[in-house]
N, CA and C atoms as a LAMMPS dump frame, in Angstrom:
ITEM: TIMESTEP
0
ITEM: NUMBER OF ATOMS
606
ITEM: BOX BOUNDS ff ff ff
-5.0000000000000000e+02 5.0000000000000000e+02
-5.0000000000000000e+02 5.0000000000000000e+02
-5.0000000000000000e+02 5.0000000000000000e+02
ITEM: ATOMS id mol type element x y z
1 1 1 N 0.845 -1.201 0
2 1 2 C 0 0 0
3 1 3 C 0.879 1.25 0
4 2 1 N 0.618 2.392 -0.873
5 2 2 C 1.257 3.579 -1.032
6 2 3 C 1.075 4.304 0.344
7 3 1 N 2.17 4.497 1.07
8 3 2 C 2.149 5.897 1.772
9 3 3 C 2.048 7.197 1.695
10 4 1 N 1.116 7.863 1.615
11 4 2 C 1.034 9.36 0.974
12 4 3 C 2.166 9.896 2.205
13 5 1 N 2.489 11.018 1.627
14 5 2 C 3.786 11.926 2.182
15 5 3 C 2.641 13.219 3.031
16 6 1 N 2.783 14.152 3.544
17 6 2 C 2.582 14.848 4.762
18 6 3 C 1.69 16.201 3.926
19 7 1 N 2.334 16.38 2.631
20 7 2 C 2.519 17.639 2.351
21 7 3 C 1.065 16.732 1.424
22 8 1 N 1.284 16.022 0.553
23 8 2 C 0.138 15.247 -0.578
24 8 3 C -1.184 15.03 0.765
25 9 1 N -1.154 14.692 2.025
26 9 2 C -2.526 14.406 2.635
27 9 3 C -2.52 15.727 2.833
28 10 1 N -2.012 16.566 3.654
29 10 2 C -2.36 18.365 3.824
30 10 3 C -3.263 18.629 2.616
31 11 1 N -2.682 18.531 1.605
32 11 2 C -3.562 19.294 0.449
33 11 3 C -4.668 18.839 0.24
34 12 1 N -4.788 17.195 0.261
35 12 2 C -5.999 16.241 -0.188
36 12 3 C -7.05 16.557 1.194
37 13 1 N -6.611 16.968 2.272
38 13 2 C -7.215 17.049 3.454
39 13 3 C -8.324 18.44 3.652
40 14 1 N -7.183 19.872 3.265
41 14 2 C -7.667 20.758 2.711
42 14 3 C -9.162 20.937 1.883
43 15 1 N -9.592 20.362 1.311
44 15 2 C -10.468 19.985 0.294
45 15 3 C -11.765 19.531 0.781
46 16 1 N -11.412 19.096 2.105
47 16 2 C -12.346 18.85 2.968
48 16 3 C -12.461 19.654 4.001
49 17 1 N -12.22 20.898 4.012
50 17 2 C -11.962 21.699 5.221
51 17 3 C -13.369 22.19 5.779
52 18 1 N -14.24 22.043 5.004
53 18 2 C -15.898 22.202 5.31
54 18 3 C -16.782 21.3 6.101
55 19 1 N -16.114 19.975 5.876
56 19 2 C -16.09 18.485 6.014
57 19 3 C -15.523 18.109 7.112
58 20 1 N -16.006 18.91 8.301
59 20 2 C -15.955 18.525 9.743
60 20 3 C -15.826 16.723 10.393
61 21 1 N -17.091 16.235 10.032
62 21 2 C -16.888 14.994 10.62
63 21 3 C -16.023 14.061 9.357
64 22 1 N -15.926 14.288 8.332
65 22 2 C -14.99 13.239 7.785
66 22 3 C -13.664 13.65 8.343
67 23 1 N -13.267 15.235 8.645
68 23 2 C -12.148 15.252 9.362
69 23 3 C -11.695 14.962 10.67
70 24 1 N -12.87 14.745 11.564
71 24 2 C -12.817 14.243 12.7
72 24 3 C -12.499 12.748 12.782
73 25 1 N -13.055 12.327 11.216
74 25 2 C -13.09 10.61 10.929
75 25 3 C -11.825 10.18 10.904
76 26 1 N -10.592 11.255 10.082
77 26 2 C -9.367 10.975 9.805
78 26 3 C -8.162 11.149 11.057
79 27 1 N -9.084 11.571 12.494
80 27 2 C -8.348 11.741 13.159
81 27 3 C -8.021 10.458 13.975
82 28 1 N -8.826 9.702 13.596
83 28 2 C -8.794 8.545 14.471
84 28 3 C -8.555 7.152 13.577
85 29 1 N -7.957 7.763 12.289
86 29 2 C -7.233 6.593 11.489
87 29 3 C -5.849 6.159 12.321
88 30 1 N -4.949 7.148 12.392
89 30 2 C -3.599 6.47 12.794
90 30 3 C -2.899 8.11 13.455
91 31 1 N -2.033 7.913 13.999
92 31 2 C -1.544 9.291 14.902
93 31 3 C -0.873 10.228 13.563
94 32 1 N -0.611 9.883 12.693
95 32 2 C -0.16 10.64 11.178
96 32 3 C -1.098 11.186 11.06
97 33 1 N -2.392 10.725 10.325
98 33 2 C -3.062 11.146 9.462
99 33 3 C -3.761 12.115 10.966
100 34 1 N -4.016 12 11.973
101 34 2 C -4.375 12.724 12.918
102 34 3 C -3.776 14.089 13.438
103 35 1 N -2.096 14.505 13.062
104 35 2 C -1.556 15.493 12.953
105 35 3 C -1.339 16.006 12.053
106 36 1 N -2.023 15.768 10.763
107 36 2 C -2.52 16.531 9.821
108 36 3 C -4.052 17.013 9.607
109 37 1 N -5.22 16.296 10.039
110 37 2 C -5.864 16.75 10.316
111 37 3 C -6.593 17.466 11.093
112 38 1 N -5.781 17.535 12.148
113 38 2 C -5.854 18.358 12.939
114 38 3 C -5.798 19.59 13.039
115 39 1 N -4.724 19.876 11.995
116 39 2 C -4.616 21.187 11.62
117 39 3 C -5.564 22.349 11.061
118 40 1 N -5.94 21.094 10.301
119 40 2 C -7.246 21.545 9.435
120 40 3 C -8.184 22.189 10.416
121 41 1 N -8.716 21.133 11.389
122 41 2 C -9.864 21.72 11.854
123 41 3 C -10.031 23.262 12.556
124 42 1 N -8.331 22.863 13.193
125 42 2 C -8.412 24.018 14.225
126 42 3 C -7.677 25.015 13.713
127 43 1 N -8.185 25.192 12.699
128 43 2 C -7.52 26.708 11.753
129 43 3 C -8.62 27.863 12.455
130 44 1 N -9.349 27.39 13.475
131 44 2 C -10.565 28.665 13.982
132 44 3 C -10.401 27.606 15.575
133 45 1 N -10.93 28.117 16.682
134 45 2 C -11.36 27.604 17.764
135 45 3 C -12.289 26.714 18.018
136 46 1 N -12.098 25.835 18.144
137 46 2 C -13.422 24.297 17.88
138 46 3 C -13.623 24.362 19.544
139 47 1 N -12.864 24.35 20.699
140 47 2 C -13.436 23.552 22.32
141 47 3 C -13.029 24.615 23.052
142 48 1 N -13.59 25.692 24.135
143 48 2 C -12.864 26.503 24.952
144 48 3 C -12.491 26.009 26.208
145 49 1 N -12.38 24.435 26.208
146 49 2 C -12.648 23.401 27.296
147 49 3 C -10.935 23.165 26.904
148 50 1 N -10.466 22.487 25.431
149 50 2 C -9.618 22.604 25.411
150 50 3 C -7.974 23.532 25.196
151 51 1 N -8.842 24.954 25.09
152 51 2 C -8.264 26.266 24.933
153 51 3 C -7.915 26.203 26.5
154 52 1 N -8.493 26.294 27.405
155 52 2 C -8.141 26.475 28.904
156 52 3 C -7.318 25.758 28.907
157 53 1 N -7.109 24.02 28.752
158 53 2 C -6.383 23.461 29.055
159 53 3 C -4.796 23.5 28.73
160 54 1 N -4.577 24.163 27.438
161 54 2 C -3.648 24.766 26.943
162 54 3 C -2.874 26.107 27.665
163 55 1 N -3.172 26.35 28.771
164 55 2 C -2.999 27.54 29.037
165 55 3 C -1.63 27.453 30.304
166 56 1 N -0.743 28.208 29.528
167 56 2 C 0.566 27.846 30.793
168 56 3 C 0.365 28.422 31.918
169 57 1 N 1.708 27.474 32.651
170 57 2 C 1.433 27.586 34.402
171 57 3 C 1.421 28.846 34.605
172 58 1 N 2.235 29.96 34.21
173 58 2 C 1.988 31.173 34.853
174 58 3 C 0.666 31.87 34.658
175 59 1 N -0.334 31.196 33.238
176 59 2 C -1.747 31.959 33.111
177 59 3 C -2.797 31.283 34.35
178 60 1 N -2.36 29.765 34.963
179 60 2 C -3.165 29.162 35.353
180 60 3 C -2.875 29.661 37.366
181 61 1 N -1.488 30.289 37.453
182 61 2 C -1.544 31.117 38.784
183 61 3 C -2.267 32.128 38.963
184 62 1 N -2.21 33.138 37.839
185 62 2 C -2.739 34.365 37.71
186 62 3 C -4.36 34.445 37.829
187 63 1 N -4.991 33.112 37.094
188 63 2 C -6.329 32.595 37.632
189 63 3 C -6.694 32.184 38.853
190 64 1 N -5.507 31.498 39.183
191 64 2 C -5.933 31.154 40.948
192 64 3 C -5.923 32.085 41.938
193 65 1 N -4.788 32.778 41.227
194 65 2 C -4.792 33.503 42.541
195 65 3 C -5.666 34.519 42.689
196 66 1 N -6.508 34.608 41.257
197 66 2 C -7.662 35.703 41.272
198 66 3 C -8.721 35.044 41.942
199 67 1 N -8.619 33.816 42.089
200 67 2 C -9.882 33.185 42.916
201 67 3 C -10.973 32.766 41.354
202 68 1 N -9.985 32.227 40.271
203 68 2 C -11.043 31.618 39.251
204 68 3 C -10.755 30.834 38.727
205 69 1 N -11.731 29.808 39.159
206 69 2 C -11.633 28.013 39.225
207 69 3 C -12.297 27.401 38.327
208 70 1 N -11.378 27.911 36.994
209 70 2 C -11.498 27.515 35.539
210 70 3 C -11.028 26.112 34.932
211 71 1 N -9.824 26.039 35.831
212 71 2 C -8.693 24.968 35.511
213 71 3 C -9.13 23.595 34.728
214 72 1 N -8.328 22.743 33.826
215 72 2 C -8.884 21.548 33.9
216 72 3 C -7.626 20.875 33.928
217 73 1 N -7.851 19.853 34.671
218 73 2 C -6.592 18.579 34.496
219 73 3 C -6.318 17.94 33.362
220 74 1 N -7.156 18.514 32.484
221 74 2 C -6.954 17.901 30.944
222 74 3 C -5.821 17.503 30.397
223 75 1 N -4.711 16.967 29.681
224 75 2 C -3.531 17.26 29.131
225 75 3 C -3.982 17.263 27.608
226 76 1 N -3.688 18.97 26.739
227 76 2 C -3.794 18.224 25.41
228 76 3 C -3.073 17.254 24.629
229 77 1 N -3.978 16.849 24.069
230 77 2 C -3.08 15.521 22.772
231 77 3 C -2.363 16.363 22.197
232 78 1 N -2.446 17.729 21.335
233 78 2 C -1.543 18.39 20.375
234 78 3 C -1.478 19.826 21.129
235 79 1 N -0.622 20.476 20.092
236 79 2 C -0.285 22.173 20.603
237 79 3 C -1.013 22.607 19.564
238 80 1 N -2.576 22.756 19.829
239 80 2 C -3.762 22.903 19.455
240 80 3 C -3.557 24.498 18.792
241 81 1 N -3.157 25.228 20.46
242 81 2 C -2.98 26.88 19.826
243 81 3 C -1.823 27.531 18.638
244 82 1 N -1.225 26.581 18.008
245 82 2 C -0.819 27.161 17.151
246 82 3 C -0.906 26.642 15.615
247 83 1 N -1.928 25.978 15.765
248 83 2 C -2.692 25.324 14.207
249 83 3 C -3.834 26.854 13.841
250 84 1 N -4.163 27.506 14.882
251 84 2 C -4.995 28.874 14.179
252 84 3 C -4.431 29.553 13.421
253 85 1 N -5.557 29.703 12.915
254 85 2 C -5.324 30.583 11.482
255 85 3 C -6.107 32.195 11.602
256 86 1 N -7.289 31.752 11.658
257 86 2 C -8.58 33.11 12.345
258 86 3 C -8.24 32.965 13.319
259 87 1 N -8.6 33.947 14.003
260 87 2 C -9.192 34.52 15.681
261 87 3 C -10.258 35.352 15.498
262 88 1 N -11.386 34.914 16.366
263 88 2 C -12.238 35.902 15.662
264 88 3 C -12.538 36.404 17.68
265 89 1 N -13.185 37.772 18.034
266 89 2 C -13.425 38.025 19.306
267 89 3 C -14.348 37.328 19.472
268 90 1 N -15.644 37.374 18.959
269 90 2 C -16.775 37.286 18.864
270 90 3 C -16.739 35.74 19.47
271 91 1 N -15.901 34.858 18.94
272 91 2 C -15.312 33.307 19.6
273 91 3 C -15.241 33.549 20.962
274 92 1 N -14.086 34.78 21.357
275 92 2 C -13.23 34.349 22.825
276 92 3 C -15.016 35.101 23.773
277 93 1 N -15.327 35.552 22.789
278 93 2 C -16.789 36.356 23.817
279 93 3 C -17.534 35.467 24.412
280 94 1 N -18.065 34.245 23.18
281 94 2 C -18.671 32.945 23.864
282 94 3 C -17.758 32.344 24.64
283 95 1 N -16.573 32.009 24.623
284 95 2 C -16.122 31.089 25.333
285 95 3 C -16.03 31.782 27.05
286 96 1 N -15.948 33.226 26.881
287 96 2 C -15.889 33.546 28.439
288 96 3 C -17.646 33.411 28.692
289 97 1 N -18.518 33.922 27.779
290 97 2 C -20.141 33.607 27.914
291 97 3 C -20.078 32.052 29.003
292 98 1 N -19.475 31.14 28.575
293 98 2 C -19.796 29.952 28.866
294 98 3 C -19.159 29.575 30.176
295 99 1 N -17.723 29.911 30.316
296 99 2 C -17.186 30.327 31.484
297 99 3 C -17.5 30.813 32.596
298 100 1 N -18.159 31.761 32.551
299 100 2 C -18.758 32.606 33.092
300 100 3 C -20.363 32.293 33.775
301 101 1 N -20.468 31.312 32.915
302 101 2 C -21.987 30.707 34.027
303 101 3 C -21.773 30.396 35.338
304 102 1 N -20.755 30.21 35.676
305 102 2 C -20.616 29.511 37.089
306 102 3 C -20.565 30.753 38.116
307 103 1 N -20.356 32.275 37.462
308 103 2 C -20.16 32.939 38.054
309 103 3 C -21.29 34.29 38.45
310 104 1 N -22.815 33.818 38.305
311 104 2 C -23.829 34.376 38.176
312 104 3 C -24.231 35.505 39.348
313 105 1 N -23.531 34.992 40.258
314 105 2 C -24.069 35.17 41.93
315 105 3 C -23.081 36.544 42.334
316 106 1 N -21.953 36.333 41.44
317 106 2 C -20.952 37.868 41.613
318 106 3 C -21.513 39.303 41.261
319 107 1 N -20.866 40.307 42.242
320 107 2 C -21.475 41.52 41.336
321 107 3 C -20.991 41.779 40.422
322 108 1 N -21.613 42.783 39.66
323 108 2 C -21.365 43.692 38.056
324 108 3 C -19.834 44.211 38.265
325 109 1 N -19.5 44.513 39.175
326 109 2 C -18.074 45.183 39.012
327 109 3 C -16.81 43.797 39.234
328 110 1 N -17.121 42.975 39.99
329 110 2 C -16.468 41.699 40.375
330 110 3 C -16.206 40.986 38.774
331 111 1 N -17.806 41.038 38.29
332 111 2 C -17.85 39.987 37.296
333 111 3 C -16.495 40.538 35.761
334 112 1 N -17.061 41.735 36.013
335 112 2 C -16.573 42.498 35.003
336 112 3 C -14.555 42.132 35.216
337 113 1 N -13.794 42.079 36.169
338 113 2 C -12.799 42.344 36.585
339 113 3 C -12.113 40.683 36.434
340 114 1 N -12.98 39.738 36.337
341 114 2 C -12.669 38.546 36.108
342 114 3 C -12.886 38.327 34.715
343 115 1 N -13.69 39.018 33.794
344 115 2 C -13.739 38.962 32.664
345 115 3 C -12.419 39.543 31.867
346 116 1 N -11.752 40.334 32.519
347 116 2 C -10.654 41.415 32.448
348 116 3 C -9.366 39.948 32.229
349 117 1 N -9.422 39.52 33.505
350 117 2 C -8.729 38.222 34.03
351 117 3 C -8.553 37.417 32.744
352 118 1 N -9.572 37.002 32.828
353 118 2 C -9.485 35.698 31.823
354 118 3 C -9.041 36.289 29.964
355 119 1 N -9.527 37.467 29.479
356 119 2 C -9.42 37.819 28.146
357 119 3 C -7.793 38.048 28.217
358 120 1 N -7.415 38.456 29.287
359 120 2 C -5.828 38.957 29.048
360 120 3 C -5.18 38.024 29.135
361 121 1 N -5.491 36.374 30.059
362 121 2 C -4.731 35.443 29.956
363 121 3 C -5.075 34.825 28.636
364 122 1 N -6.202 35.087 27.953
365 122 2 C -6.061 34.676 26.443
366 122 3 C -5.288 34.887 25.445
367 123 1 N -5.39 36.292 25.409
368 123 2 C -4.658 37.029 24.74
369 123 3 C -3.199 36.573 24.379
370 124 1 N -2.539 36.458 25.736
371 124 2 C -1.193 36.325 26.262
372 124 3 C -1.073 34.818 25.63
373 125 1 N -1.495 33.899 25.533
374 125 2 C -1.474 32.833 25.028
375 125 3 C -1.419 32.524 23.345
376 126 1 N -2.876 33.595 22.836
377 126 2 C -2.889 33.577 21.746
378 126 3 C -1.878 34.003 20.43
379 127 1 N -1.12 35.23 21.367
380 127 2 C -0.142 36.206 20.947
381 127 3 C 1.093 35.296 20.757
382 128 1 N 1.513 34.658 21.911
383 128 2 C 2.891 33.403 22.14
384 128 3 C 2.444 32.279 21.192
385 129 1 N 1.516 31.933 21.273
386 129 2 C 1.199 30.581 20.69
387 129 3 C 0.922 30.039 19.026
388 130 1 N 0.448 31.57 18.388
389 130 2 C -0.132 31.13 17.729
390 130 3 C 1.158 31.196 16.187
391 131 1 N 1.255 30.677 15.698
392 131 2 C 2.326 30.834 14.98
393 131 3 C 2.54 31.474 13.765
394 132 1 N 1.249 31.795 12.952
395 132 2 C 0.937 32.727 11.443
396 132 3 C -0.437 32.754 11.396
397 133 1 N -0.823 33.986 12.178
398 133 2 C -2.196 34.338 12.503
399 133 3 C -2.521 35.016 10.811
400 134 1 N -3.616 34.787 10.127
401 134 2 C -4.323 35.195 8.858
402 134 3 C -5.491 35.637 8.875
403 135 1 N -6.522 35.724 9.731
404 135 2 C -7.477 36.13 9.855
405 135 3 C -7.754 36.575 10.853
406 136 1 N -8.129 37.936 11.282
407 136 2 C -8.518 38.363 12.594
408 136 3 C -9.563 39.295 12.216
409 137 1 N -11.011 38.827 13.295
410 137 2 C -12.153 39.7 13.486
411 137 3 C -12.042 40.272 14.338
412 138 1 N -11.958 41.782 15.071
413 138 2 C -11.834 42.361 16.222
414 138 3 C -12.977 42.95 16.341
415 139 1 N -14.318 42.364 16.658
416 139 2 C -15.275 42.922 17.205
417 139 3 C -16.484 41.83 17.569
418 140 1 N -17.194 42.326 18.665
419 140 2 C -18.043 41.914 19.356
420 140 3 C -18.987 42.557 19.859
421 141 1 N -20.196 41.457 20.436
422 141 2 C -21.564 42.862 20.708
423 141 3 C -22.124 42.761 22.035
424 142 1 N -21.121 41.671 22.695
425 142 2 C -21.458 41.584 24.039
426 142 3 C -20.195 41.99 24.812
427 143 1 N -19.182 41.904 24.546
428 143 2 C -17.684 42.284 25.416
429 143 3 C -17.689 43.596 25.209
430 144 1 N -19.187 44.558 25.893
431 144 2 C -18.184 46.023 25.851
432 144 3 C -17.895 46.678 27.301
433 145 1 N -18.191 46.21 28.485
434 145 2 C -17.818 46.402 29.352
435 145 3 C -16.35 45.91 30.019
436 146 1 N -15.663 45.331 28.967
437 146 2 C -14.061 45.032 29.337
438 146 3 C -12.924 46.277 29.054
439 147 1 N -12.263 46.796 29.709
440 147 2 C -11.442 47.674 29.105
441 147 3 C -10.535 47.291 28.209
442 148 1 N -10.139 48.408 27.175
443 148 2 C -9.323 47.73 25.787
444 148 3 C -7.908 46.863 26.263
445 149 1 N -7.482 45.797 25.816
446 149 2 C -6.108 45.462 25.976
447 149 3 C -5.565 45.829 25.08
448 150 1 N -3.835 45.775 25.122
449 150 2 C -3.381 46.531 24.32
450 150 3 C -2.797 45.262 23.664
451 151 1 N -3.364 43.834 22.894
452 151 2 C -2.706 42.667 23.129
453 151 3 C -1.406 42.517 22.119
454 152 1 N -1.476 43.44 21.168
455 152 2 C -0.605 43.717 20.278
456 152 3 C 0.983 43.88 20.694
457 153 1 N 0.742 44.284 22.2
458 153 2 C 2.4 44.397 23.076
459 153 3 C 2.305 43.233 23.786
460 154 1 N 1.88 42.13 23.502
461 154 2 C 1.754 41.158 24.018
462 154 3 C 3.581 40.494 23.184
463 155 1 N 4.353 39.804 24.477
464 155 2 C 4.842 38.809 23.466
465 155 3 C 4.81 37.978 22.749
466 156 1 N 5.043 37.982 21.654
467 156 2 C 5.488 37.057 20.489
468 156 3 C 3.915 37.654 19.245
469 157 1 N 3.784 38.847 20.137
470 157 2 C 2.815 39.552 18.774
471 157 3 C 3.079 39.727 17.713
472 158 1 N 4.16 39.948 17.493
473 158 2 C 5.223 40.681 16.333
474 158 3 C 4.683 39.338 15.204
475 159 1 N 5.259 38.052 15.89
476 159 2 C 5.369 36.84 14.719
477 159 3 C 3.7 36.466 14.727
478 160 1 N 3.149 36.666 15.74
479 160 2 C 1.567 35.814 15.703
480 160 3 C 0.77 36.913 14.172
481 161 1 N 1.119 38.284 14.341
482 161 2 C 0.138 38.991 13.684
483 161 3 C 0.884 39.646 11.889
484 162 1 N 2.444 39.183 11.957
485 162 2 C 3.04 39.788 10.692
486 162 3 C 2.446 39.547 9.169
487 163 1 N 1.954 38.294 9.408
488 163 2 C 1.577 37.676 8.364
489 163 3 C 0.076 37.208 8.03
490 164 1 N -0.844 38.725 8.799
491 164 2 C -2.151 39.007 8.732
492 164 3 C -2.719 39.287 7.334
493 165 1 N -3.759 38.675 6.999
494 165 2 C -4.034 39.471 5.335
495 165 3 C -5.03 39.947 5.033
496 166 1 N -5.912 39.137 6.72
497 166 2 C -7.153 39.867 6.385
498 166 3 C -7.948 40.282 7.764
499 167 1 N -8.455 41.674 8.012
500 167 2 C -8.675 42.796 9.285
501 167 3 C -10.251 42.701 9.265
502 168 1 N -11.298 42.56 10.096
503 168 2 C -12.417 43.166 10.572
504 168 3 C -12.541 43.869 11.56
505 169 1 N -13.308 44.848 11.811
506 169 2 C -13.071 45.13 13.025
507 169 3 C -14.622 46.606 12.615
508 170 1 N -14.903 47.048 13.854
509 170 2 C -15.433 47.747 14.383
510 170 3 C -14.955 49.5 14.25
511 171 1 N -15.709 50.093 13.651
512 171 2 C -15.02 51.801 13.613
513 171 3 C -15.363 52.129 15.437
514 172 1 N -15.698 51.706 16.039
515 172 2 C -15.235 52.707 17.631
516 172 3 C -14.265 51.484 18.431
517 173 1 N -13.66 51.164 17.785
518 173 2 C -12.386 50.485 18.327
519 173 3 C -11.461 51.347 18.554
520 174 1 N -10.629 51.002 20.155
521 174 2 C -10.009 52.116 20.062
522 174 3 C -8.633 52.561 19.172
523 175 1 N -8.084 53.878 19.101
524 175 2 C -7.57 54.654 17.887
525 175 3 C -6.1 53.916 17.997
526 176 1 N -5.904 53.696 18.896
527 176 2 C -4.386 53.202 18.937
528 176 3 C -4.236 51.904 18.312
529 177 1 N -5.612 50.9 18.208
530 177 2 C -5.722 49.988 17.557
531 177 3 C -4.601 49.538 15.977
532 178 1 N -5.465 50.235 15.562
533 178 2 C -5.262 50.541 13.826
534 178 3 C -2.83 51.259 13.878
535 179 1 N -2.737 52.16 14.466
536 179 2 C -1.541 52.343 14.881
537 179 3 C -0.798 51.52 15.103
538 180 1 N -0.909 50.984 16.241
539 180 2 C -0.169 49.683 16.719
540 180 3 C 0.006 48.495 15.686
541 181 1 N -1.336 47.887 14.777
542 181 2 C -1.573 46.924 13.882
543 181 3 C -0.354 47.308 12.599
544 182 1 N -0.389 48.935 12.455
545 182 2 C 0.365 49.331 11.051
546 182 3 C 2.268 48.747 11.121
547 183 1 N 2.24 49.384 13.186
548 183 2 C 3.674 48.826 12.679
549 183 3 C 4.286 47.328 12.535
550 184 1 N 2.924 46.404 12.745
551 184 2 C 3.754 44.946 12.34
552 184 3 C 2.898 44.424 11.233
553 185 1 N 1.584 44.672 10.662
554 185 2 C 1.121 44.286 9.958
555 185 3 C 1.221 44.587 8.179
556 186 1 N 2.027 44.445 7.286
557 186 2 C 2.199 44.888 6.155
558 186 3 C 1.434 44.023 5.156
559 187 1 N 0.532 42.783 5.128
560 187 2 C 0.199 41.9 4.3
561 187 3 C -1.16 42.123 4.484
562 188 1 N -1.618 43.04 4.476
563 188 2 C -3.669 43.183 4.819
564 188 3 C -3.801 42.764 3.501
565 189 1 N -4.706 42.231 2.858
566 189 2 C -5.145 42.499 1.464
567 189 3 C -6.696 42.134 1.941
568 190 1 N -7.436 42.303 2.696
569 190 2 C -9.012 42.7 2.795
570 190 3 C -9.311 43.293 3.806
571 191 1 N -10.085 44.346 4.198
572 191 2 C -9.971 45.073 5.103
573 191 3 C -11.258 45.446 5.274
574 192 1 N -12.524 45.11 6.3
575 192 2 C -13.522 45.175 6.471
576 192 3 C -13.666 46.116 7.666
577 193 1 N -14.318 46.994 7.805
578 193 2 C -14.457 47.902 9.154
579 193 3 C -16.36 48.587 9.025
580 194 1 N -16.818 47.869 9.94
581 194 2 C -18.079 47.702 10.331
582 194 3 C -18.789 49.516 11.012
583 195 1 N -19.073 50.071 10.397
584 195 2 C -19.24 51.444 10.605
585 195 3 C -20.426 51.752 11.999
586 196 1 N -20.634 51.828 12.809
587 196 2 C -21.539 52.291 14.192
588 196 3 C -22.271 53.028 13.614
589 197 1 N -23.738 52.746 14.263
590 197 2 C -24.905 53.305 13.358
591 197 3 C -25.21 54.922 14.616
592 198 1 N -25.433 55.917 14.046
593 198 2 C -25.483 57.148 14.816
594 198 3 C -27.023 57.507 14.46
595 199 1 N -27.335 57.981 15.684
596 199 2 C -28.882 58.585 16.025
597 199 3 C -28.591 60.19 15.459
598 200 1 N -29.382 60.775 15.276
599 200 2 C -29.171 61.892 14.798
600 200 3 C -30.928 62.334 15.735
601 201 1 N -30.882 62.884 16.828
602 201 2 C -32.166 63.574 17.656
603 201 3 C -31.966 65.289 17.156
604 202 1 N -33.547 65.7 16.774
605 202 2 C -33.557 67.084 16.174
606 202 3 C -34.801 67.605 18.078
C-alpha cells in the first residue's frame, strides 16, 4: 500500500476543510493522518474546554490567585494553539459567555474584573502561541464592558500577527488599535471595518 507523504494528505485534506466529521473521521485513522488533520480543523477555535487546558502555568496562577476556578486537568493531545489561522473576538466572547456561568451570583463590578482576568490570559497565550495568525475579526456585541487590551504588546505579537491578510473590526475600536496593527502588519489584502450606526435627535 502507497504511503502518501505529509505535504500530498495536507492538500488532499484541505479539500475537505468544510467536512468537519470526515475530518474528525481521519483523526482517528492512525496518529499521522491525525496530525494533519488536525490542523485543518483548528484553523478557527473548535473547544474553549480545550483552549483552557492549553494555558501555561503562569496563566493558570494568575487565575488562581484571582480566585477563578477555571482549571482543567486535561492534558492536550496536540499544541492545538498554534494550528490557528482566524481569531475571531466574537469566539473568545462565547467562550468567556460559557465560562462565566458559574459565576452568576458575583457583582457587576467583580464579574466584570474577572472577565478582564481571563481575556488577558487569552490574549497572552494567543499572541505566544499562535504561529501565522491570517485572519482576525476584532469585534463583538457583548464584550463592551471590558477595558481595551493593548494585546498587540503582548509577546510574540510581532510573529503571531506579521503575516495578517485579512482585518475586521469595528469603527469605535479604540484609535491606537489601527496604529499599533500598522507597525507589524504589512500583508492586509481585505480590510472590512463595520461602521456604528449614529442617532441623529432634532
Amino acid at each position: 500500500m502507497v504511503q502518501l507523504d505529509a505535504d500530498s494528505l495536507n492538500e488532499i485534506f484541505e479539500y475537505l476543510e468544510e467536512d468537519k466529521e470526515t475530518l474528525r473521521s481521519c483523526l482517528l485513522v492512525n496518529r499521522f493522518w491525525g496530525e494533519i488533520s488536525v490542523r485543518i480543523l483548528w484553523k478557527i477555535i473548535r473547544n474553549y474546554e480545550t483552549i483552557i487546558a492549553c494555558l501555561p502555568n503562569e496563566s493558570r496562577e494568575v487565575l488562581y490567585k484571582n480566585g477563578i476556578n477555571i482549571l482543567t486537568t486535561k492534558i492536550p493531545i496536540y499544541n492545538y494553539i498554534t494550528f490557528i489561522k482566524k481569531l475571531s473576538i466574537y469566539t473568545i466572547d462565547e467562550m468567556i459567555k460559557n465560562i462565566l456561568k458559574n459565576y452568576q451570583t458575583v457583582t457587576p463590578q467583580s464579574l466584570n474584573y474577572i472577565k478582564f482576568i481571563i481575556l488577558q490570559e487569552l490574549y497572552k497565550l494567543f499572541m505566544k502561541r499562535i504561529s501565522c495568525l491570517k485572519k482576525l475579526h476584532f469585534y463583538s456585541y457583548r464584550i463592551i464592558d471590558i477595558p481595551n487590551i493593548t494585546f498587540i504588546l503582548y509577546p510574540g505579537a510581532i510573529n503571531c500577527l506579521k503575516n495578517l491578510t485579512e482585518l475586521s473590526c469595528r469603527s469605535d475600536i479604540y484609535p491606537e488599535f489601527f496604529y499599533q496593527l500598522s507597525q507589524i502588519c504589512h500583508n492586509i489584502q481585505h480590510l472590512d471595518i463595520t461602521f456604528k450606526e449614529v442617532n441623529y435627535q432634532i
